[in-house]
N, C-alpha and C positions, 0 to 999 in steps of 0.2 A: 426114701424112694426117689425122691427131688434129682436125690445125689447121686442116686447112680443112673438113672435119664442123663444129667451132665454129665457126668463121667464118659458114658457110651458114645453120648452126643460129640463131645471134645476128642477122643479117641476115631470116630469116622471123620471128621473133620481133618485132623493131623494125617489118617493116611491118605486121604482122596489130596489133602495138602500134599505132600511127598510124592503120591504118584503121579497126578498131574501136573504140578508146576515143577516137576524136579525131573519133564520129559523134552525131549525137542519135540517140535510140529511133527515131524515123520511117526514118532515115538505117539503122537494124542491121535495123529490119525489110527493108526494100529488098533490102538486101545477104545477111542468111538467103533470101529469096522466092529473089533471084534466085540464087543458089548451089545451092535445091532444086529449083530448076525445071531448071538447064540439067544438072545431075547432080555438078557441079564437090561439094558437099557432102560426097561419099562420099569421094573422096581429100584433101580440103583441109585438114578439120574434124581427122583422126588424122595429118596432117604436123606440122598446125599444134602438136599439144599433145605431138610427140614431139619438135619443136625449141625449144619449150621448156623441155622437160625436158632437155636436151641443153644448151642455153645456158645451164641454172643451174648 
């Protein structure tokens, strides 16, 4: 069960990797707007930095 926690964990980490840092600034603006506008923000943002913390 460990293993696949890591697994899942390592896998949002590598995409929020690729989508964020593989964007320009115009590109992160977009992508914040549109994350606060549809609400997705509120759960995304605290997955996203708990599986990273998880993957390291």
């Amino acid at each position: 069960m460990a293993g696949l926690i890591q697994r899942t964990a390592q896998a949002i980490d590598d995409l929020w990797q690729s989508i964020w840092h593989g964007s320009s600034r115009a590109e992160k603006a977009v992508i914040a707007i549109v994350l606060l506008v549809t609400g997705l923000a509120i759960p995304v943002i605290p997955i996203v930095w708990i599986a990273r913390i998880i993957a390291s």
